[in-house]
PDBQT receptor file of N, H, CA, C and O in Angstrom, charges set to zero:
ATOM      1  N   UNK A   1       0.836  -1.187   0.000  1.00  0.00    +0.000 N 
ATOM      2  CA  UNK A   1       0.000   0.000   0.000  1.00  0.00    +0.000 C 
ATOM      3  C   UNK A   1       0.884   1.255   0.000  1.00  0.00    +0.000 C 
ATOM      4  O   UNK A   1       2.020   1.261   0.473  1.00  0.00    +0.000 OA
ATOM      5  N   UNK A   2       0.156   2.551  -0.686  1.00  0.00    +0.000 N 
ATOM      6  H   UNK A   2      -0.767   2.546  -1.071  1.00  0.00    +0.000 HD
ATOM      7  CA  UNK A   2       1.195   3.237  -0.659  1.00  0.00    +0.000 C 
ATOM      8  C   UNK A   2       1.499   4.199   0.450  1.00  0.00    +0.000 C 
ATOM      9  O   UNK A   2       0.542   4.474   1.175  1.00  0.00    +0.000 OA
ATOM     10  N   UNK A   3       2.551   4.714   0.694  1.00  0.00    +0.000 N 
ATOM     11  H   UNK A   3       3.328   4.491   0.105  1.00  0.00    +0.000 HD
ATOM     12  CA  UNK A   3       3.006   5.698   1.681  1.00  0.00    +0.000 C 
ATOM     13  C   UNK A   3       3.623   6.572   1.526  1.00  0.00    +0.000 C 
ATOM     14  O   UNK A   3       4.512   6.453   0.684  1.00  0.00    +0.000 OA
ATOM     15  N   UNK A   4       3.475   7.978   2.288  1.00  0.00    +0.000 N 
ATOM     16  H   UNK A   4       2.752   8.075   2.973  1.00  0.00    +0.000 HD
ATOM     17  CA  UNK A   4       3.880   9.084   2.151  1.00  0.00    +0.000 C 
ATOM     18  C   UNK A   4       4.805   9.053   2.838  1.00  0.00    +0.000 C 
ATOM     19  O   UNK A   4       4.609   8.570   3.953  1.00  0.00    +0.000 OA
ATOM     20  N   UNK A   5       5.919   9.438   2.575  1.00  0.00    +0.000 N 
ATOM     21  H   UNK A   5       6.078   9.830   1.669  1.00  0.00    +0.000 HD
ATOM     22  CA  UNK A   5       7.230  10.217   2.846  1.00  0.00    +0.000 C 
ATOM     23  C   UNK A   5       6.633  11.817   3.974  1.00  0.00    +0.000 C 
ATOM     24  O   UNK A   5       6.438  12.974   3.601  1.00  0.00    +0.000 OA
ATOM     25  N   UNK A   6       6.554  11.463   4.780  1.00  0.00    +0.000 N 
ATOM     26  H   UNK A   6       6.711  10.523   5.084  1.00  0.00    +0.000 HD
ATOM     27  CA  UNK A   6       5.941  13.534   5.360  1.00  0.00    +0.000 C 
ATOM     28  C   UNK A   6       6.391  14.437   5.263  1.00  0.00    +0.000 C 
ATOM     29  O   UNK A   6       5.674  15.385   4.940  1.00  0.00    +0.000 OA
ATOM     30  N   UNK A   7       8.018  14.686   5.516  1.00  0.00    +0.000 N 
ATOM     31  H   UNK A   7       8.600  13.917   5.778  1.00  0.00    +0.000 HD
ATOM     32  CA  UNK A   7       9.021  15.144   5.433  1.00  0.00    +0.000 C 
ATOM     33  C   UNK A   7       9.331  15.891   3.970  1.00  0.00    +0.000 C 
ATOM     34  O   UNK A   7      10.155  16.806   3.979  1.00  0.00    +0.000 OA
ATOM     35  N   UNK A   8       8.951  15.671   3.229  1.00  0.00    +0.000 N 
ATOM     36  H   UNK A   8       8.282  14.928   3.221  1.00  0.00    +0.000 HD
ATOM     37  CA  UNK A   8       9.194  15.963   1.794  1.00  0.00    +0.000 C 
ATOM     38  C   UNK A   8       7.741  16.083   0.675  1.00  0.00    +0.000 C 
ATOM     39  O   UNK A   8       7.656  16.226  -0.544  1.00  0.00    +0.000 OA
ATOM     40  N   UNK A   9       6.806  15.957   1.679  1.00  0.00    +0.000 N 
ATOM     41  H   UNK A   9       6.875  15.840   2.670  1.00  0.00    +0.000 HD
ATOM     42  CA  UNK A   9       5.421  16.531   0.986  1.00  0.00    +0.000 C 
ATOM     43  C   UNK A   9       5.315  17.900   1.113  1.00  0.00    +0.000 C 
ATOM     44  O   UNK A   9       5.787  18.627   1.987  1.00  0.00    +0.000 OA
ATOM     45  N   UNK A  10       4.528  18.226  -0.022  1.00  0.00    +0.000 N 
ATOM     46  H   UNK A  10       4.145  17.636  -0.732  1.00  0.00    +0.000 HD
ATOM     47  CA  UNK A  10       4.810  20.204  -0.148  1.00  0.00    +0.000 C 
ATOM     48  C   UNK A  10       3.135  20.385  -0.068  1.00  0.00    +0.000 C 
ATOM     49  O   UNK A  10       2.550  21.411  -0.416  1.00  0.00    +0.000 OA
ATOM     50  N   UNK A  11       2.666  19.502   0.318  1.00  0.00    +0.000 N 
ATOM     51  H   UNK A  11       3.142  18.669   0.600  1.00  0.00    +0.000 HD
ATOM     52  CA  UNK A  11       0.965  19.429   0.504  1.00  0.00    +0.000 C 
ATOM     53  C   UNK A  11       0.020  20.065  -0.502  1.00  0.00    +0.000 C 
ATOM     54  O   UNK A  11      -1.137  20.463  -0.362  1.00  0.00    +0.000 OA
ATOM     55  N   UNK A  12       1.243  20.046  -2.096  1.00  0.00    +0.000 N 
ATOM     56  H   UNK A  12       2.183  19.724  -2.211  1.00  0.00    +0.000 HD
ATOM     57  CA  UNK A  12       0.326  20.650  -3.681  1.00  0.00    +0.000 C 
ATOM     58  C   UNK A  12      -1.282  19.927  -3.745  1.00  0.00    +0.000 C 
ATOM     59  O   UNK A  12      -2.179  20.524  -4.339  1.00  0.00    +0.000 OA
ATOM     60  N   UNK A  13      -1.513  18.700  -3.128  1.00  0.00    +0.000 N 
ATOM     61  H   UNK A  13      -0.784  18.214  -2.646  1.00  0.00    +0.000 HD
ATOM     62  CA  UNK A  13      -2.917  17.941  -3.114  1.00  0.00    +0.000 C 
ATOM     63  C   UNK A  13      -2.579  17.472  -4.716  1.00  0.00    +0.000 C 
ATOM     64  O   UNK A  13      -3.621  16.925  -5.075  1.00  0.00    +0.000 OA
ATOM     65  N   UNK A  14      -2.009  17.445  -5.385  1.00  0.00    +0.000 N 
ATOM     66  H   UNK A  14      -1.161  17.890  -5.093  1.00  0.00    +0.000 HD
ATOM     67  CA  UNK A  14      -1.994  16.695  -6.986  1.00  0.00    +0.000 C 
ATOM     68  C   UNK A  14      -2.859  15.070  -6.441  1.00  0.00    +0.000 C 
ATOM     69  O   UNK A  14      -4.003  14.680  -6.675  1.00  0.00    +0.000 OA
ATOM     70  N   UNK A  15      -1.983  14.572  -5.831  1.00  0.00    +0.000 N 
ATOM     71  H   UNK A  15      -1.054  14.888  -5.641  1.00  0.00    +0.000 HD
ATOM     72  CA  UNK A  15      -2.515  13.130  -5.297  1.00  0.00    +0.000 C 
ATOM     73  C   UNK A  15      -3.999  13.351  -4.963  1.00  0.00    +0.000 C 
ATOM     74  O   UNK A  15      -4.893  12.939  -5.701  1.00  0.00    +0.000 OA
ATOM     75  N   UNK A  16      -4.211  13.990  -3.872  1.00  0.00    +0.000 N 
ATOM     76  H   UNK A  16      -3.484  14.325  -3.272  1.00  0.00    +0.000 HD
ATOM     77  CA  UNK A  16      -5.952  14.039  -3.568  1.00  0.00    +0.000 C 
ATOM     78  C   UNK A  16      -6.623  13.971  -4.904  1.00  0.00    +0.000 C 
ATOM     79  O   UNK A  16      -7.471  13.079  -4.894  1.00  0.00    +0.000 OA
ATOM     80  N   UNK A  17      -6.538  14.641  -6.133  1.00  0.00    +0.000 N 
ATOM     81  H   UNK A  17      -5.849  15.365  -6.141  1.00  0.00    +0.000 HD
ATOM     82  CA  UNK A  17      -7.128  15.009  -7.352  1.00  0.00    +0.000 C 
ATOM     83  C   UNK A  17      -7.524  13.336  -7.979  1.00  0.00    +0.000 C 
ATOM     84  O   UNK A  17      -8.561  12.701  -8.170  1.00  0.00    +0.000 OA
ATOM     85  N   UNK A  18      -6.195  13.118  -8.135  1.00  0.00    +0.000 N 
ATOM     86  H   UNK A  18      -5.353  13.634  -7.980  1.00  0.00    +0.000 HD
ATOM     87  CA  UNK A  18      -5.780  12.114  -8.822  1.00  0.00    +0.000 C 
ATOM     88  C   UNK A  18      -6.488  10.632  -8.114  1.00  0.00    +0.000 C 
ATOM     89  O   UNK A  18      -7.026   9.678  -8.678  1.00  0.00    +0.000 OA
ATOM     90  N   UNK A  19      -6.339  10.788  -7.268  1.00  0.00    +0.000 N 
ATOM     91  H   UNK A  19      -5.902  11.562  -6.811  1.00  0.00    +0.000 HD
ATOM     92  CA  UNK A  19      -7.176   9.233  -6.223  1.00  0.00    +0.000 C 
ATOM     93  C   UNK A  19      -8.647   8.674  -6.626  1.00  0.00    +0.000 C 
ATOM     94  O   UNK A  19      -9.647   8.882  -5.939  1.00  0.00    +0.000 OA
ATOM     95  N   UNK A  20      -8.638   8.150  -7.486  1.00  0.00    +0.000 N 
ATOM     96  H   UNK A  20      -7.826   7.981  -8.043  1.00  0.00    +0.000 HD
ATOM     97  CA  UNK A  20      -9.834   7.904  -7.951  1.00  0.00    +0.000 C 
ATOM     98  C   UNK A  20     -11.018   7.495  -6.163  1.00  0.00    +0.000 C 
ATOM     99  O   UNK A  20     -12.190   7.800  -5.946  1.00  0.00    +0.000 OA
ATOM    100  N   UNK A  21     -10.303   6.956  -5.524  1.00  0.00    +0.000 N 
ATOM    101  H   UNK A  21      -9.350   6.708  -5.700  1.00  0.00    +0.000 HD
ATOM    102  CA  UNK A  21     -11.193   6.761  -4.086  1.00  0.00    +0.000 C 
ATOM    103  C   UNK A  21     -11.180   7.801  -3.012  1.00  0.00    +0.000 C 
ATOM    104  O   UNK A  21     -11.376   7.653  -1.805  1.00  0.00    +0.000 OA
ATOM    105  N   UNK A  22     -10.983   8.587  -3.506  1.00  0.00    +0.000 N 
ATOM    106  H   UNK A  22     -10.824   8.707  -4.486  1.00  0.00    +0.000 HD
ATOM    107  CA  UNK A  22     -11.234   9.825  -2.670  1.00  0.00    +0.000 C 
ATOM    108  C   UNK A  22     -10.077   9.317  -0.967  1.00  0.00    +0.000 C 
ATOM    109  O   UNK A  22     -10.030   9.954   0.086  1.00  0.00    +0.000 OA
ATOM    110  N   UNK A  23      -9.427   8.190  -1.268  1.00  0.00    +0.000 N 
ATOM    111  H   UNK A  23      -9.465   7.673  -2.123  1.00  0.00    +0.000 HD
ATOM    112  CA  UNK A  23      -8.306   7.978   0.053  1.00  0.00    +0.000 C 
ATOM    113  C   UNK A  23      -7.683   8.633   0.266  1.00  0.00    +0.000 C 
ATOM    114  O   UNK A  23      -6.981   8.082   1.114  1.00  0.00    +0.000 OA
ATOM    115  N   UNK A  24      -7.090  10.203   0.024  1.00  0.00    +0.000 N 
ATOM    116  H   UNK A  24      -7.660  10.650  -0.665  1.00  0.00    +0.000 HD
ATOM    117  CA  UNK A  24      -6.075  10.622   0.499  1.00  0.00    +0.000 C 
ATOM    118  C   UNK A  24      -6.878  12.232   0.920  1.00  0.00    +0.000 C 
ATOM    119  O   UNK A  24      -7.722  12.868   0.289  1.00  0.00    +0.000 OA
ATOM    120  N   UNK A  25      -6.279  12.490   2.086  1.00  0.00    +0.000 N 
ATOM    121  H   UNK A  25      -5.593  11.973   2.598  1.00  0.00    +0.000 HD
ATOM    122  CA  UNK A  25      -6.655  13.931   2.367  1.00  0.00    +0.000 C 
ATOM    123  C   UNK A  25      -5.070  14.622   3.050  1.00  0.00    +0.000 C 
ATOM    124  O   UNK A  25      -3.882  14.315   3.146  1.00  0.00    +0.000 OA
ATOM    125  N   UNK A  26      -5.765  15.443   3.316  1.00  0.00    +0.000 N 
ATOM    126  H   UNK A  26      -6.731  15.693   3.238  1.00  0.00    +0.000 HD
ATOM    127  CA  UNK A  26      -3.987  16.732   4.211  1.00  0.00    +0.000 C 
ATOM    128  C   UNK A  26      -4.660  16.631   5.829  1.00  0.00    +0.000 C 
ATOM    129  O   UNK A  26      -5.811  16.494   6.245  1.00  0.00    +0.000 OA
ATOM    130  N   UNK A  27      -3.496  16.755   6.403  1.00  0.00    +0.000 N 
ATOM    131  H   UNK A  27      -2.561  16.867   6.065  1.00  0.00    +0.000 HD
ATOM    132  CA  UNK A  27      -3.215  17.330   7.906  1.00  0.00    +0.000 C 
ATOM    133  C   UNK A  27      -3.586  18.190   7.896  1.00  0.00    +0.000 C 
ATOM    134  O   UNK A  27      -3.933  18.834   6.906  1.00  0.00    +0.000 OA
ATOM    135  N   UNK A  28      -3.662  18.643   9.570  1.00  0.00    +0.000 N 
ATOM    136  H   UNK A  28      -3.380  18.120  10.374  1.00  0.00    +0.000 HD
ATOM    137  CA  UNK A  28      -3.268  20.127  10.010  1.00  0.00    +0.000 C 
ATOM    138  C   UNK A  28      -2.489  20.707   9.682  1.00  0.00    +0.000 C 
ATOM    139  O   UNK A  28      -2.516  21.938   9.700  1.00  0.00    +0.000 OA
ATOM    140  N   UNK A  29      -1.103  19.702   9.086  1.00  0.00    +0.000 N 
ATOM    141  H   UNK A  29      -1.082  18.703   9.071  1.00  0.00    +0.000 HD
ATOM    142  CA  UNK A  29       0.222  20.195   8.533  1.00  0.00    +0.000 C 
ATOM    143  C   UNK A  29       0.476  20.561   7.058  1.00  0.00    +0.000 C 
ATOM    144  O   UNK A  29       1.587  20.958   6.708  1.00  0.00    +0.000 OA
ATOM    145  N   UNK A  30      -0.626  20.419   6.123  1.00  0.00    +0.000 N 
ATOM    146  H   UNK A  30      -1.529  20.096   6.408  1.00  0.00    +0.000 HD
ATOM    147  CA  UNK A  30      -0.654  20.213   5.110  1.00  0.00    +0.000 C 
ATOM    148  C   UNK A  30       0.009  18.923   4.371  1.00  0.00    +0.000 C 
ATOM    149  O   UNK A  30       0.340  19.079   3.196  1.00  0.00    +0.000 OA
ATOM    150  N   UNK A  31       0.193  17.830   4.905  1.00  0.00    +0.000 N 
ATOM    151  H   UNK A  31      -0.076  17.703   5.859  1.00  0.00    +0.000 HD
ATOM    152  CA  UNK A  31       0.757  17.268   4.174  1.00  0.00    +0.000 C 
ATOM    153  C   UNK A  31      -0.090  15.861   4.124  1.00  0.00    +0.000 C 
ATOM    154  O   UNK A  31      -0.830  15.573   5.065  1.00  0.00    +0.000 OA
ATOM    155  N   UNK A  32       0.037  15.068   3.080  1.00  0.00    +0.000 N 
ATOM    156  H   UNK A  32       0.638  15.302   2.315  1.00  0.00    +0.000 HD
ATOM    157  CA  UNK A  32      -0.781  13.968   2.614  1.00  0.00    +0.000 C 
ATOM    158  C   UNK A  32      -0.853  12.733   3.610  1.00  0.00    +0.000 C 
ATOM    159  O   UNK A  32       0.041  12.176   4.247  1.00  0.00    +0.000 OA
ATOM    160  N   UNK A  33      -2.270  12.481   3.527  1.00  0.00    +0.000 N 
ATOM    161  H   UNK A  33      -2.997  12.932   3.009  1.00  0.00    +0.000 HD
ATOM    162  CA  UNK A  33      -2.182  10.788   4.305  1.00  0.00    +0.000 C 
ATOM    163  C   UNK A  33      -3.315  10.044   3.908  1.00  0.00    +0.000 C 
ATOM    164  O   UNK A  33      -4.477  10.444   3.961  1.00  0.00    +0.000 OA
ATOM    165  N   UNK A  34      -2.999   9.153   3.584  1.00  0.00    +0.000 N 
ATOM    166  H   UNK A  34      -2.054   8.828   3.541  1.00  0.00    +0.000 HD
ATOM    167  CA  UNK A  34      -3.689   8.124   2.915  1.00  0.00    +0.000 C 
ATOM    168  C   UNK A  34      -4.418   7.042   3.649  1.00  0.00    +0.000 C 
ATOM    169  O   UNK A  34      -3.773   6.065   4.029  1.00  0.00    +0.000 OA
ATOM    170  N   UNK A  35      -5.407   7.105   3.831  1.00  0.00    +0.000 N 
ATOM    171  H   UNK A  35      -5.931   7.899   3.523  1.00  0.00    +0.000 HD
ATOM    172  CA  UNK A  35      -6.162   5.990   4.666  1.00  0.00    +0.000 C 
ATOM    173  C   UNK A  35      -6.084   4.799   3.794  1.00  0.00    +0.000 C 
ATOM    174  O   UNK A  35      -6.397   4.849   2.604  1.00  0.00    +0.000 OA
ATOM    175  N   UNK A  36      -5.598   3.555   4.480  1.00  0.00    +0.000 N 
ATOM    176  H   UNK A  36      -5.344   3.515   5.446  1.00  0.00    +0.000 HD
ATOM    177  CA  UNK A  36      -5.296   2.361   3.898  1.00  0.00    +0.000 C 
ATOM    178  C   UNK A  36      -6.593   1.469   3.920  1.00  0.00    +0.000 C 
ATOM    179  O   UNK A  36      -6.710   0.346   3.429  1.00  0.00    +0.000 OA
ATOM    180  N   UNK A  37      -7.692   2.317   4.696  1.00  0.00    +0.000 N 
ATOM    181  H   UNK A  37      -7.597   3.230   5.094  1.00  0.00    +0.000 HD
ATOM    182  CA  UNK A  37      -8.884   1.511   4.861  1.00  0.00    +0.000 C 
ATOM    183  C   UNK A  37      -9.678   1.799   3.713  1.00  0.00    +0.000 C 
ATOM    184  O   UNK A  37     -10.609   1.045   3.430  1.00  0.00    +0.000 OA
ATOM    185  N   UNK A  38      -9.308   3.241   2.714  1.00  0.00    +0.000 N 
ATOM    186  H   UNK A  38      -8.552   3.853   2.944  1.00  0.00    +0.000 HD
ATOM    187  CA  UNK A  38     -10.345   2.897   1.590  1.00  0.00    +0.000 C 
ATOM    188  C   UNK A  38      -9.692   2.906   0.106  1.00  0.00    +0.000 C 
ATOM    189  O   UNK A  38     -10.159   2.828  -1.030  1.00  0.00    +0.000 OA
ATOM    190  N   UNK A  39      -8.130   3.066   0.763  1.00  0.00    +0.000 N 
ATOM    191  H   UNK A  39      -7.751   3.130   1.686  1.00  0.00    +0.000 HD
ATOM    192  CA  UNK A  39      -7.141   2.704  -1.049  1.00  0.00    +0.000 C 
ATOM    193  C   UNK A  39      -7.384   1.478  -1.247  1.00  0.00    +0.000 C 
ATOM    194  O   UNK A  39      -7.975   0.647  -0.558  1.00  0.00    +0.000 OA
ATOM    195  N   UNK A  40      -6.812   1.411  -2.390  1.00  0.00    +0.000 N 
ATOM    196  H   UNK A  40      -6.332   2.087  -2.950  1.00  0.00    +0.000 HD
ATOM    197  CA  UNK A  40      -7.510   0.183  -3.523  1.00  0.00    +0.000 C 
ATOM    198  C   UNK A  40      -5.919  -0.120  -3.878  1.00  0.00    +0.000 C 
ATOM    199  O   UNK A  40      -5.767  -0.958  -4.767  1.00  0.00    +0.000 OA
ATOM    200  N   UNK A  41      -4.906   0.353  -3.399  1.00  0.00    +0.000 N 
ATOM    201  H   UNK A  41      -5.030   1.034  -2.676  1.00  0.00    +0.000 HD
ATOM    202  CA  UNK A  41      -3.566   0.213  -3.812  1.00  0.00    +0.000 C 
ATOM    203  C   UNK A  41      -3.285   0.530  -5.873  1.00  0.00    +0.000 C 
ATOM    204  O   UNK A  41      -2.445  -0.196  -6.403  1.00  0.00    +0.000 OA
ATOM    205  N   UNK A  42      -3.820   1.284  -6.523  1.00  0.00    +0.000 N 
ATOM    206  H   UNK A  42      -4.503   1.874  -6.092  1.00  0.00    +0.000 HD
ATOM    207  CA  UNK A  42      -4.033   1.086  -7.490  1.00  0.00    +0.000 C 
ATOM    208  C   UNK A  42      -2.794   2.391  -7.796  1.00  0.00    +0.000 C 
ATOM    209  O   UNK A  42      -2.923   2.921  -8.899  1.00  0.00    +0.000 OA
ATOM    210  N   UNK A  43      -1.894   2.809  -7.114  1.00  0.00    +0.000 N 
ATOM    211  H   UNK A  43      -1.789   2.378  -6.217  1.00  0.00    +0.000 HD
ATOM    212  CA  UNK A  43      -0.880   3.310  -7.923  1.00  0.00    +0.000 C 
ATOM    213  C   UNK A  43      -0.496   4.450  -8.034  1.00  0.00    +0.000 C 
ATOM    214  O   UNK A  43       0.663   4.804  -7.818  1.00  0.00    +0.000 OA
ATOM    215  N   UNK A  44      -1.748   5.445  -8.512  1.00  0.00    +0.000 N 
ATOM    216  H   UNK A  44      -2.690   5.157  -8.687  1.00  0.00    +0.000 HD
ATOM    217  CA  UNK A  44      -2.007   6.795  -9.171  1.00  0.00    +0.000 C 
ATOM    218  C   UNK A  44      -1.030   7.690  -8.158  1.00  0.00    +0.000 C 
ATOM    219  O   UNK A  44       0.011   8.130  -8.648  1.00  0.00    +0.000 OA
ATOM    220  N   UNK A  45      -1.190   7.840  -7.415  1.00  0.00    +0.000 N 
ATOM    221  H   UNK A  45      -2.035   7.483  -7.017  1.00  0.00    +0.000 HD
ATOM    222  CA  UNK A  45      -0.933   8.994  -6.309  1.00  0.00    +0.000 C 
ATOM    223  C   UNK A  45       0.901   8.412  -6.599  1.00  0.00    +0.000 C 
ATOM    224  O   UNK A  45       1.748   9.253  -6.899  1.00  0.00    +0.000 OA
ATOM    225  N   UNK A  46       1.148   7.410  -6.500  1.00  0.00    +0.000 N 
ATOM    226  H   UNK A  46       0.459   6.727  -6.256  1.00  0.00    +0.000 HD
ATOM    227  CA  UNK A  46       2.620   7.345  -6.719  1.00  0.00    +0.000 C 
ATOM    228  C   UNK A  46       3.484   7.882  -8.086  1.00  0.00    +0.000 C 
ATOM    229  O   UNK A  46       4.550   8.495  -8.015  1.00  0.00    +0.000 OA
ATOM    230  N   UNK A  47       2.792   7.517  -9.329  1.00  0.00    +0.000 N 
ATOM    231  H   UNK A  47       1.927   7.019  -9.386  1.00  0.00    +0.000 HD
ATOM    232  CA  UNK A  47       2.803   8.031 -10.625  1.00  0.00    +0.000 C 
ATOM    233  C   UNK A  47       2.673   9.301 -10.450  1.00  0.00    +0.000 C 
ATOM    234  O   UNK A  47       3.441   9.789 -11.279  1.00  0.00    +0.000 OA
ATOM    235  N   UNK A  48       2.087  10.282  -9.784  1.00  0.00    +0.000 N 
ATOM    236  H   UNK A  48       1.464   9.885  -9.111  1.00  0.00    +0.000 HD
ATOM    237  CA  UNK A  48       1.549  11.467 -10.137  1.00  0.00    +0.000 C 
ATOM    238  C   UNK A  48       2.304  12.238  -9.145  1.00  0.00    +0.000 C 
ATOM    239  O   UNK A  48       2.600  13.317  -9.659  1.00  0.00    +0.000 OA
ATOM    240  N   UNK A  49       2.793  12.138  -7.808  1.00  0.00    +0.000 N 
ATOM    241  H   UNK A  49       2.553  11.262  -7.391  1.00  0.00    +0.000 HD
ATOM    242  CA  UNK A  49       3.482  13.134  -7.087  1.00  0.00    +0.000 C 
ATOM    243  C   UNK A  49       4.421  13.312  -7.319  1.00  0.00    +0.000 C 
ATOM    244  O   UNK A  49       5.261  12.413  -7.262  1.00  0.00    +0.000 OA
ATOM    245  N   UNK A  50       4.798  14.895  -7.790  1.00  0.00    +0.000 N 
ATOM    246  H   UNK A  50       4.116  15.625  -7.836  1.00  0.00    +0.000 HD
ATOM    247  CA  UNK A  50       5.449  15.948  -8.502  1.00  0.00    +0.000 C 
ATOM    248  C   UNK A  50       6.452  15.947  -7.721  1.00  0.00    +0.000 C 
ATOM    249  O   UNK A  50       7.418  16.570  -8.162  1.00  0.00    +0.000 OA
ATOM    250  N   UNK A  51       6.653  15.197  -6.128  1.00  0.00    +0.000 N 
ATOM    251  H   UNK A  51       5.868  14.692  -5.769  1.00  0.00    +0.000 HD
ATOM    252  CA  UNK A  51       7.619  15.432  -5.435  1.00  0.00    +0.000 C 
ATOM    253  C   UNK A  51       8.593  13.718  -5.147  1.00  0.00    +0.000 C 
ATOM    254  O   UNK A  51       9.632  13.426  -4.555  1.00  0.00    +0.000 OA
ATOM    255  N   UNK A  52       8.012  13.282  -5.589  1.00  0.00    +0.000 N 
ATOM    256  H   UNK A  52       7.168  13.520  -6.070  1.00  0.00    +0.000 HD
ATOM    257  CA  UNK A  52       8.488  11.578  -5.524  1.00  0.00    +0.000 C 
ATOM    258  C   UNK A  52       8.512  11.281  -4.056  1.00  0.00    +0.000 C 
ATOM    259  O   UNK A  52       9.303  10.453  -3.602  1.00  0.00    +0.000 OA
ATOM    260  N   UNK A  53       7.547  12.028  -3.196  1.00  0.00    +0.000 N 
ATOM    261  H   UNK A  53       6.905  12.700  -3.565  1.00  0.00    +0.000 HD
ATOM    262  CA  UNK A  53       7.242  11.094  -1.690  1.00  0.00    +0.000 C 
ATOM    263  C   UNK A  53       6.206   9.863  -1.690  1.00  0.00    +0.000 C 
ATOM    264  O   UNK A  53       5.823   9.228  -0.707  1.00  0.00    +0.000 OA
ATOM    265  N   UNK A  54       5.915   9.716  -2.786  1.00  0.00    +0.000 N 
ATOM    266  H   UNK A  54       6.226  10.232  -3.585  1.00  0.00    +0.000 HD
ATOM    267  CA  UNK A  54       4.743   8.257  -2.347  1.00  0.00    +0.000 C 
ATOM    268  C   UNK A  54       5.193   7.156  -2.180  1.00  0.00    +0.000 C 
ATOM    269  O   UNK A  54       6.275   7.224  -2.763  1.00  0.00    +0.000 OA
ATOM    270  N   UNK A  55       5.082   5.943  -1.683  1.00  0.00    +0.000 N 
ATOM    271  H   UNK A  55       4.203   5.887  -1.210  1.00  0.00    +0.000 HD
ATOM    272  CA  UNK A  55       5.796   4.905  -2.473  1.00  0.00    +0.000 C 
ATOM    273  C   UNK A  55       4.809   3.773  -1.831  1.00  0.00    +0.000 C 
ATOM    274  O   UNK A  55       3.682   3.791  -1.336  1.00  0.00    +0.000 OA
ATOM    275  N   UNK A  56       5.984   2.597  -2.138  1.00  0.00    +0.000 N 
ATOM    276  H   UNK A  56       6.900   2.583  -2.540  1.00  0.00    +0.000 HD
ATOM    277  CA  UNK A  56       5.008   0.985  -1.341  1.00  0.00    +0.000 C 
ATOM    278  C   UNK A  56       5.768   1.083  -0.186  1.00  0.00    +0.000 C 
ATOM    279  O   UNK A  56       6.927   1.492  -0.132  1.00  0.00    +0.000 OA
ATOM    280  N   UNK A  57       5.271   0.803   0.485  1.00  0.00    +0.000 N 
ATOM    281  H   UNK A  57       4.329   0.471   0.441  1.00  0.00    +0.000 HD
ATOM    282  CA  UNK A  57       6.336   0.446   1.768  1.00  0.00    +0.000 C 
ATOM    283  C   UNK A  57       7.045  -0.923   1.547  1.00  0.00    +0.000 C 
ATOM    284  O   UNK A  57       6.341  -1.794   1.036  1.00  0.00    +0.000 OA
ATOM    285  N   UNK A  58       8.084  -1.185   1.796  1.00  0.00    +0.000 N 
ATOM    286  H   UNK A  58       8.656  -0.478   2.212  1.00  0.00    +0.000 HD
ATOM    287  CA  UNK A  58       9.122  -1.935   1.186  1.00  0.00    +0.000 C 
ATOM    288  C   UNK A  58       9.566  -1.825   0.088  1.00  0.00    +0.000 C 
ATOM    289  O   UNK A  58      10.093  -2.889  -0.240  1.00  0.00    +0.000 OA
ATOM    290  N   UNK A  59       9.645  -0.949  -0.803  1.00  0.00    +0.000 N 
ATOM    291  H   UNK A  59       9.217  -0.086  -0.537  1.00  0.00    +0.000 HD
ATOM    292  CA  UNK A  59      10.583  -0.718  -1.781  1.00  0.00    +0.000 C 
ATOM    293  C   UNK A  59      11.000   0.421  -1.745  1.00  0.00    +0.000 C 
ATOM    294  O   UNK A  59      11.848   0.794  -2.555  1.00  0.00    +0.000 OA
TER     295      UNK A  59
């Protein structure tokens, strides 16, 4: 499933757009988090952040 890097999110929301399941929203901090209870693991948000913080966890 994928995961945000926090540290290196600039909280642009590109990913929120892009999430076809509406799984990802911002902090208080602005920065991205992805509820693993309604991703579908399907990718997008990793392809699409302009900042290369998404990833799988383990790779």
């Amino acid at each position: 499933m994928p995961t945000v890097r926090q540290e290196g999110c600039s909280g642009c929301g590109v990913c929120m757009f892009y999430c076809p399941e509406e799984a990802i929203s911002m902090n208080d901090n602005r920065v991205a988090e992805i509820d693993q209870n309604i991703c579908i693991d399907c990718g997008k948000c990793i392809e699409i952040c302009p900042r290369g913080v998404i990833f799988r966890a383990g790779e």
